[in-house]
C-alpha positions in Angstrom: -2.5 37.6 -9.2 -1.4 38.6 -5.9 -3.9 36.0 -3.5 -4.1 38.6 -1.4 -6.8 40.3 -3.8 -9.1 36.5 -3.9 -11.9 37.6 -1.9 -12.2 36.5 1.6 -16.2 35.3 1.6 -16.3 32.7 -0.6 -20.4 32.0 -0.1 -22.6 33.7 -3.0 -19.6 34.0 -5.3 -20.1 32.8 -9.1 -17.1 31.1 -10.2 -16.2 29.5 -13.3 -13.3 27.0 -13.6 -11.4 26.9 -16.7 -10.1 22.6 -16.9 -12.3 21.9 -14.2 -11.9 18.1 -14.8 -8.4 18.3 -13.7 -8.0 16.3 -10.3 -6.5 19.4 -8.1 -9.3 21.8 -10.0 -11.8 19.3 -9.1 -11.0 19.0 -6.0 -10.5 23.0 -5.7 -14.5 22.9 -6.6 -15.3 20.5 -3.7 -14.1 23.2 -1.6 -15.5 26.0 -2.9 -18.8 24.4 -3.5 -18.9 23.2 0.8 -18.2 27.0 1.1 -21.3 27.8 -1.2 -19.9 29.3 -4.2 -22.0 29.4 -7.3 -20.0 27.0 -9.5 -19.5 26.7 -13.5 -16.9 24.9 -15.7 -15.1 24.0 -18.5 -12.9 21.1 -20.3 -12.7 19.2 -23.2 -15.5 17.0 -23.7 -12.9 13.5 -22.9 -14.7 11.9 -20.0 -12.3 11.2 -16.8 -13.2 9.9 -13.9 -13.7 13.1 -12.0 -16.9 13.5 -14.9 -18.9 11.8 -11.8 -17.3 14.3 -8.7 -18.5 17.5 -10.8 -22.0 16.2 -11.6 -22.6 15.3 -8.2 -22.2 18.5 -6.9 -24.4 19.8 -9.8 -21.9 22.0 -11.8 -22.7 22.6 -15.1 -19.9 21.7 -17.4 -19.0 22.7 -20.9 -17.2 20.5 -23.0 -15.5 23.4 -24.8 -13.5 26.1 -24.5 -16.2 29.5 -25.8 -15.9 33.2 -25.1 -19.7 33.1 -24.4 -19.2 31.0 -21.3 -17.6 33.8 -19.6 -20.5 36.0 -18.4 -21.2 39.1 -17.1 -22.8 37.9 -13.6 -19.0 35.8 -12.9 -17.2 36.7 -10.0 -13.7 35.1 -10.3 -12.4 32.8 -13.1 -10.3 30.3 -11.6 -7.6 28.5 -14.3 -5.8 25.1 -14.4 -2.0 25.8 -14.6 -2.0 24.0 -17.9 -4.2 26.6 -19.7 -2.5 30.0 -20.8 -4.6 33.6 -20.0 -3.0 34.5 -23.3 -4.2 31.6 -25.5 -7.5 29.9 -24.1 -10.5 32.1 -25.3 -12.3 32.1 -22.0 -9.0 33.2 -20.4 -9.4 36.1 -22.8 -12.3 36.9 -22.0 -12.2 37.3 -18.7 -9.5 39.7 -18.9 -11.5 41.9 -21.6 -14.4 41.7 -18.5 -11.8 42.7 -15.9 -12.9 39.7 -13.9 -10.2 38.4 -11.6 -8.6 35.8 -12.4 -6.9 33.2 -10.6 -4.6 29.6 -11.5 -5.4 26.8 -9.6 -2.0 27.3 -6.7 -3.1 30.7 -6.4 -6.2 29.7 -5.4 -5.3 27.1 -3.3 -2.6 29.7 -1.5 -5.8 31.8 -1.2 -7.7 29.5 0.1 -4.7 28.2 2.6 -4.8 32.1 4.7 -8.7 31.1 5.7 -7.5 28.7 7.5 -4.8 27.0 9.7 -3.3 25.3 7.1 -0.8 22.6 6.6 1.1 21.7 3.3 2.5 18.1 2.8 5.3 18.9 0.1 8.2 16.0 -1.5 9.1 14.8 -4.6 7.8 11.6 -3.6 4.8 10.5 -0.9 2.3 13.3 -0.9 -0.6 12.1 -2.1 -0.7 9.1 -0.1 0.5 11.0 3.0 -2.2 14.0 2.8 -4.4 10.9 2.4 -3.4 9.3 5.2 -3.7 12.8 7.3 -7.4 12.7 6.2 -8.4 9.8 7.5 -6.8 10.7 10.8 -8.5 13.9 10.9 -11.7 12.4 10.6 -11.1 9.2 13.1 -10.2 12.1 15.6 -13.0 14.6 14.7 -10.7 17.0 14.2 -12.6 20.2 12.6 -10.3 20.5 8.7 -10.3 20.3 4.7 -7.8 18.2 3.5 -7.2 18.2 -0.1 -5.4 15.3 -1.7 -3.9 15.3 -5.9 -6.0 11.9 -6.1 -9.0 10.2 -5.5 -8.8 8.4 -2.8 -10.7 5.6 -1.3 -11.4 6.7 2.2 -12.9 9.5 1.0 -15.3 7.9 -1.1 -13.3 7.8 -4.8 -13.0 11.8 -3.6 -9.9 13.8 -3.7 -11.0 15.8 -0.7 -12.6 15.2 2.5 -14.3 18.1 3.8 -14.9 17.6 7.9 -14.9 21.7 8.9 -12.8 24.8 8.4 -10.3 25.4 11.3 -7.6 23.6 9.6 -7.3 22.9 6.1 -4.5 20.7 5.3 -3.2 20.0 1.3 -1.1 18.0 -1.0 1.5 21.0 -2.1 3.3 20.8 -5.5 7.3 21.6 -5.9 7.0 22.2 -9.9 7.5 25.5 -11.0 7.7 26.5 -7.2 3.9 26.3 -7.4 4.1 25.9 -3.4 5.2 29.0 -2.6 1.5 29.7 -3.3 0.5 28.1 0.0 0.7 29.7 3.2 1.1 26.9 6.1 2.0 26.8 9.7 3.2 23.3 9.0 5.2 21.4 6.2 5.4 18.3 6.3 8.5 17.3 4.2 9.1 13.8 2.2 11.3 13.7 0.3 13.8 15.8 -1.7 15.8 14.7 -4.9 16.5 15.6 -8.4 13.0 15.9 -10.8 11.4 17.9 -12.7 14.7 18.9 -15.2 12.9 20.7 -17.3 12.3 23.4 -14.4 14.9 22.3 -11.7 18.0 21.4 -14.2 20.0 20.5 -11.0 19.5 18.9 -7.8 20.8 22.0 -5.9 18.1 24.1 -7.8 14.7 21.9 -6.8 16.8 21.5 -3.2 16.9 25.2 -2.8 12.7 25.6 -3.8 12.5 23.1 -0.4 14.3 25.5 1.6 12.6 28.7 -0.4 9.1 27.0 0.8 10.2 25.8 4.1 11.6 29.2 4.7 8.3 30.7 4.6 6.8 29.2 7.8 5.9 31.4 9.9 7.4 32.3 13.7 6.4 29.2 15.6 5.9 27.1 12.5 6.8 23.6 12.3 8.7 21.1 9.8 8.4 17.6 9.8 10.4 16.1 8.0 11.4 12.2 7.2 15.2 11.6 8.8 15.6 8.5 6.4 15.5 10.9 3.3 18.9 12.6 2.3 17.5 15.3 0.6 15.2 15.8 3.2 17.4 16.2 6.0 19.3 18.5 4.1 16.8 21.1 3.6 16.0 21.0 7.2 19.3 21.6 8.0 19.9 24.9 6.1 16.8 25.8 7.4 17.3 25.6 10.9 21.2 27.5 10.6 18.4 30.3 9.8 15.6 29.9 11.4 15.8 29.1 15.2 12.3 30.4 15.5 10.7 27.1 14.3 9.7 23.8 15.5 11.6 21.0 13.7 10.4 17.2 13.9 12.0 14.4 12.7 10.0 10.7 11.7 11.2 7.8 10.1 13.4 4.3 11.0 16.3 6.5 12.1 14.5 9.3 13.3 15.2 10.6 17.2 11.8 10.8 19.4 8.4 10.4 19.4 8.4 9.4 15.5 10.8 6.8 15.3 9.1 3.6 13.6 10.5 0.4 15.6 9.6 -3.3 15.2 8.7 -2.7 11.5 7.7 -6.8 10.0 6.2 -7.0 6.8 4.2 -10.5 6.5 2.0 -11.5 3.8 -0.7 -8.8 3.3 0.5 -6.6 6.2 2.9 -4.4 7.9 3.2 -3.7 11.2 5.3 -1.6 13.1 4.8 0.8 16.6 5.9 4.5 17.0 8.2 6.5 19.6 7.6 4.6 22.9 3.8 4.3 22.3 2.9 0.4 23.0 0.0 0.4 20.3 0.8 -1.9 17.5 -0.3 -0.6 13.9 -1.0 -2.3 10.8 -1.1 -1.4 7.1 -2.8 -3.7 4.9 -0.9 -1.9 1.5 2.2 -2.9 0.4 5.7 -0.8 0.6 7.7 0.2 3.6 7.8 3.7 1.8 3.9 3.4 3.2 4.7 3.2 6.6 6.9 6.5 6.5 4.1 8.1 4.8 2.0 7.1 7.9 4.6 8.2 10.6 4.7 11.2 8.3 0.7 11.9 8.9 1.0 10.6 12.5 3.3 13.3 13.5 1.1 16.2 11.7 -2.3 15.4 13.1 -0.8 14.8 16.7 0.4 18.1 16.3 -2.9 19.6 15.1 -4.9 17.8 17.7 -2.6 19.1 20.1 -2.7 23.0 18.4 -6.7 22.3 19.0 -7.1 20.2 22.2 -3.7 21.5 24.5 -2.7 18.3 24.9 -1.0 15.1 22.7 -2.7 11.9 21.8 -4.0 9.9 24.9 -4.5 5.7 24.7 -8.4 6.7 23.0 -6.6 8.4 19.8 -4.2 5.8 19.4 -6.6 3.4 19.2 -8.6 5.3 17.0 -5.4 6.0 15.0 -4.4 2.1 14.9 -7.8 1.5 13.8 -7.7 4.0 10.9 -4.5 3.0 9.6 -5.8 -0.6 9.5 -8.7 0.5 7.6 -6.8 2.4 4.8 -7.2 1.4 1.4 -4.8 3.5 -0.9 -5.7 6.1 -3.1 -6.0 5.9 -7.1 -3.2 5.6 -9.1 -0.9 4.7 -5.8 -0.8 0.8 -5.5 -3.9 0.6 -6.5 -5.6 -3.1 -6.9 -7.8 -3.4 -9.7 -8.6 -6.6 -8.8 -7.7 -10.4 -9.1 -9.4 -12.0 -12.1 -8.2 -15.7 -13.7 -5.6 -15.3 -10.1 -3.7 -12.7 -11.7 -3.6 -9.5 -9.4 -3.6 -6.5 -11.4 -2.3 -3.0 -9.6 -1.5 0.4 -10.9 1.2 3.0 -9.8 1.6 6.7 -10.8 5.3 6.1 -10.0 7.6 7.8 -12.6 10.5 8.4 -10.6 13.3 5.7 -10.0 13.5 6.0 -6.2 9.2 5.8 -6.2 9.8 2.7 -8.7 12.0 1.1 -6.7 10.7 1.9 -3.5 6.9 0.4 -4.6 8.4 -2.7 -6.6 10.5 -3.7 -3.2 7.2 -3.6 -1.3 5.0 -5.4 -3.5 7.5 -8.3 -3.6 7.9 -8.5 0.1 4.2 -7.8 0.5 3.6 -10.9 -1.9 6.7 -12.8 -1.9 6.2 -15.8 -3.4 3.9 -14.0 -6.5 5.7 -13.4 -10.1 5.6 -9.6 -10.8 5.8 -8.4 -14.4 5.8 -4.6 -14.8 4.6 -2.7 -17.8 6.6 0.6 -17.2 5.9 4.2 -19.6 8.3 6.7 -18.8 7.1 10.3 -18.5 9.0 13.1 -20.3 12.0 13.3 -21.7 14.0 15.3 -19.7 13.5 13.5 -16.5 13.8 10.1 -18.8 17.3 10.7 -20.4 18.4 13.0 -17.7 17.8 9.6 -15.2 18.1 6.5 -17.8 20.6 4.4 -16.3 18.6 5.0 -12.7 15.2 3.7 -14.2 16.6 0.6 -15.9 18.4 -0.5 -12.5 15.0 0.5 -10.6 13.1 -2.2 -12.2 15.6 -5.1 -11.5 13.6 -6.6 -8.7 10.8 -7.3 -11.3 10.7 -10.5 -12.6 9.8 -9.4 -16.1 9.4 -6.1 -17.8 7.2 -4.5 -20.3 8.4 -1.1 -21.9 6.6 1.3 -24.4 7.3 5.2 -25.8 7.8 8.0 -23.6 4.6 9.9 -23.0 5.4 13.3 -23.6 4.2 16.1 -21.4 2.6 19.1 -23.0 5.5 21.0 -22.3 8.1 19.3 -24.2 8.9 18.1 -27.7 9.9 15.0 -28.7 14.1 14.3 -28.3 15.6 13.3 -31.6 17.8 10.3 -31.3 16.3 9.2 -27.9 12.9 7.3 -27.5 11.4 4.3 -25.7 13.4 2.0 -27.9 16.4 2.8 -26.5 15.3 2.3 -22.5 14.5 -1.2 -24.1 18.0 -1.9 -25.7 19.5 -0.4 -22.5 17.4 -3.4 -20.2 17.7 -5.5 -23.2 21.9 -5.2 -22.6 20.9 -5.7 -18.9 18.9 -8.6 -18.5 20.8 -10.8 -21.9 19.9 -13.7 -20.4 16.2 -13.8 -20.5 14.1 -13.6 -23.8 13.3 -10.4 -25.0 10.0 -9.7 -27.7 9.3 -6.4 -30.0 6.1 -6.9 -29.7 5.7 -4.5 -32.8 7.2 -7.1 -34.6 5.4 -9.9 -33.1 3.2 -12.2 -34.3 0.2 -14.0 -32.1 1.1 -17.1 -33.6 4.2 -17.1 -32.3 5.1 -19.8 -29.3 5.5 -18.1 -25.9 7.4 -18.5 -23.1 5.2 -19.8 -21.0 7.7 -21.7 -19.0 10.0 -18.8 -18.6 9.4 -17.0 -15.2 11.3 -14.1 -16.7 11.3 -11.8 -19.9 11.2 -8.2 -21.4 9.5 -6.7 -23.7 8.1 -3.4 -26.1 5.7 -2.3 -27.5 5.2 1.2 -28.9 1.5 1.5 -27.3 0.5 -0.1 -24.4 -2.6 -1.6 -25.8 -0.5 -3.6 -28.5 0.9 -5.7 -25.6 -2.2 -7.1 -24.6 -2.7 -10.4 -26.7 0.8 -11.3 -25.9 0.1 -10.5 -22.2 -3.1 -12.5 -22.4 -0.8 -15.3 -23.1 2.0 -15.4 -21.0 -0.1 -14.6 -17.5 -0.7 -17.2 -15.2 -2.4 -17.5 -12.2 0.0 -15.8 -9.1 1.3 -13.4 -11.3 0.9 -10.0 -10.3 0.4 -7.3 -13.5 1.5 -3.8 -12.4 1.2 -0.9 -14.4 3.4 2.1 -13.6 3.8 5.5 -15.1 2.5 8.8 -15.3 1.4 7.9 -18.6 -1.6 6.2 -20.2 -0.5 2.3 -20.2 -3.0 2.8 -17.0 -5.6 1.4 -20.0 -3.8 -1.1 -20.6 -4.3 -2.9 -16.6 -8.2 -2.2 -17.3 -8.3 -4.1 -20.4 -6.3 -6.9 -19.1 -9.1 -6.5 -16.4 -11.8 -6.8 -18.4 -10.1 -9.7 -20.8 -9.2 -12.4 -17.5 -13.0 -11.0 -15.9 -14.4 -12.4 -19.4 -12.1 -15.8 -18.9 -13.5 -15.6 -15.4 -16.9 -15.6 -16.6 -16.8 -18.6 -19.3 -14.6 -20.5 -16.6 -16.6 -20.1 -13.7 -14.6 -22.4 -11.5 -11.7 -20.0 -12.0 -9.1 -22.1 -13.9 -7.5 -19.4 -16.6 -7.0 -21.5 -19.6 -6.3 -20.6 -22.9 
């Protein structure tokens, strides 16, 4: 539906939210609830961990899809992009009502023309970047949503912080072109390389939904975009042969300006690094290099927001307040996230699923905690972007010093390939790493010996969860467990979590013994 049509008072509204435990419809609800809309919802009755966000702003959830919870007195139906008008009941019903109905980008492209708006696009870095914008915004009172595709920590475990509604700045999402939705007077721009094959079959095809999106800035608009990324740099270069009427900023290590990143040193536990020809040093206490781009990246749009409100750029007050607030972020779920250290193993979880993110976060860990052993257990998501970039993901995991694999998880979208399966990214690392022992865990007994001595090793199991015994066995403390994926092996980090907290517990002094 054209966005144009979503209504343009939000207060008084009664809307009902069709997957509302998704983490972008959630979020979606955050905002419409601070702009008093009358909220309902449904999803299936699995409990996730926005289960907590909804009930706390008192939406009443069904844990069903029914006809009967579409009701007369409804406004708008808004949908998760994962739920089909033709095939979800409620969906139905709402069109047999005539009620409009919206998906969730709609929406969020609705909601983007009631405000100033900014949209932090890239294949890789949004989440973390919208996140760090956030925290910005609020150190510098600056009156905006921001809406993030995670919880994050800064905003309470929330996936949106909600400080007023001049500005309202959002993580934007390049599948299907879903962006386009949006309506900003700034992109920020991350990143730009081949994903999503099932949609974007080539590189040139996802390059050219960058330029489509960044083409529809507005007179005056402005890009910022990272000068380190190819594929980034690209897009902003076709854009400006065509559009002289925009503001282009570049950030990164190379970058020319007031966003270049100089006297960047990583030391245990922190990075630190300074910006343009500012004298203020700033600090990240998360791991990755890739983290300090994302910063520069949020630097550079809330300078330029401050500056759209206040006339002017940041003074030696916001920097500080800026150095502060960097120091003080903590990540966001799913993105580096620590767990926690039990029995003096350090267990953190990624949502990386692309080789350049895997790489990029597995090179940062290690210099972040360089003298720690760092076994990753890896699930690939969907098979298109798995076969389409095998070779890539086995060479991105080379840094680790020992590997667990399991099946692909499948998206919704996709079938199953025949002749291709998690099994082979094994034999392919197996062929890759011959020197170090290598354990079907499928096939595996517990009383088997293990390598305990061996710093390094690889190994598969079809479900994450069957790797935990041999885990359990071959952890010591200084090892650092990271889970990565877009899949579920996430479970598999809590129960290792819960298994050393146990140890913990009946070896209080903190020796991990078997």
């Amino acid at each position: 539906m054209d966005t144009a049509q979503f209504p343009t008072t939000i207060e008084g509204l009664s809307i009902h939210l069709v997957g509302a435990k998704g983490t972008g419809m959630t979020a979606l609800a955050e905002i419409l609830h601070s702009k008093g809309a009358k909220l309902t919802g449904s999803d299936v009755p699995d409990v996730f961990y926005t289960d907590s966000i909804l009930h706390s702003l008192g939406i009443q959830i069904f844990e069903n899809f029914d006809a009967g919870h579409v009701t007369p007195n409804i406004d708008l139906v808004i949908h998760s992009a994962a739920y089909s008008r033709e095939t979800n009941p409620e969906l139905r019903e709402a069109r047999v009502q005539n009620i409009p109905i919206f998906n969730y980008p709609e929406a969020l492209g609705a909601l983007s023309l009631h405000s100033r708006s900014a949209g932090i696009a890239g294949v890789h870095g949004k989440t973390t970047t919208t996140a760090m914008a956030g925290i910005l915004i609020k150190a510098l009172s600056i009156p905006a949503s921001v809406l993030a595709g995670s919880a994050i920590a800064n905003f309470n475990g929330r996936c949106t912080l909600i400080a007023g509604d001049r500005y309202f700045v959002a993580e934007t999402c390049e599948y299907r072109k879903h962006f386009l939705n949006f309506k900003p007077r700034w992109i920020v721009l991350t990143s730009v390389e081949s994903d999503h094959q099932d949609f974007f079959p080539t590189y040139e095809s996802i390059r050219d939904a960058f330029v489509e999106y960044t083409m529809s800035l507005p007179p005056g608009g402005t890009l910022i975009f990272c000068a380190d990324q190819k594929g980034a740099t690209e897009v902003a270069d076709i854009v400006l042969q065509n559009r002289h009427d925009l503001n282009f900023v570049e950030y990164g290590f190379s970058a020319r300006g007031r966003y270049k990143i100089r006297e960047y040193k990583t030391s245990e536990g922190e990075n630190a690094f300074k910006v343009g020809d500012t004298l203020v040093a700033l600090t990240l206490h998360v791991p990755g290099r890739h983290l300090v781009l994302d910063a520069v990246a949020a630097i550079a749009l809330v300078e330029s927001l401050y500056r759209d409100q206040c006339g002017a750029d940041f003074g030696k007050a916001e920097w500080g307040a800026v150095a502060q607030a960097l120091s003080q972020f903590r990540g966001s779920k799913r993105r580096s996230e620590i767990v926690g250290e039990f029995s003096g193993v350090l267990i953190i979880d990624d949502y990386g699923h692309h080789p350049t993110a895997i790489q990029t976060t597995i090179d940062g860990i290690k210099k972040f905690w360089p003298h720690r052993r760092l076994i990753i257990d890896f699930m690939s998501h969907t098979y298109t972007r798995t076969i389409a970039l095998q070779d890539d993901f086995i060479s991105s995991l080379d840094v680790a010093d020992a590997v667990v694999l399991h099946k692909i998880y499948a998206s919704a979208r996709e079938v199953p390939m025949p002749g291709f399966n998690g099994l082979t990214l094994f034999d392919k690392l197996r062929a890759r790493r011959s020197e170090v022992p290598a354990f079907n865990l499928d096939a595996w007994r517990e009383e088997q010996e293990l390598p305990r001595e061996t710093a390094h090793f690889i190994a598969y199991s079809e479900e994450p969860l069957d790797a935990l015994k041999f885990l359990q066995g071959i952890l010591r403390p200084g090892d650092i467990m990271l889970t990565m994926g877009a899949g579920d092996n996430w479970k598999l980090g809590r129960a290792l979590a819960d298994a050393l907290r146990d140890c913990d517990h009946n070896h209080p002094d903190g020796e991990y013994q078997q």
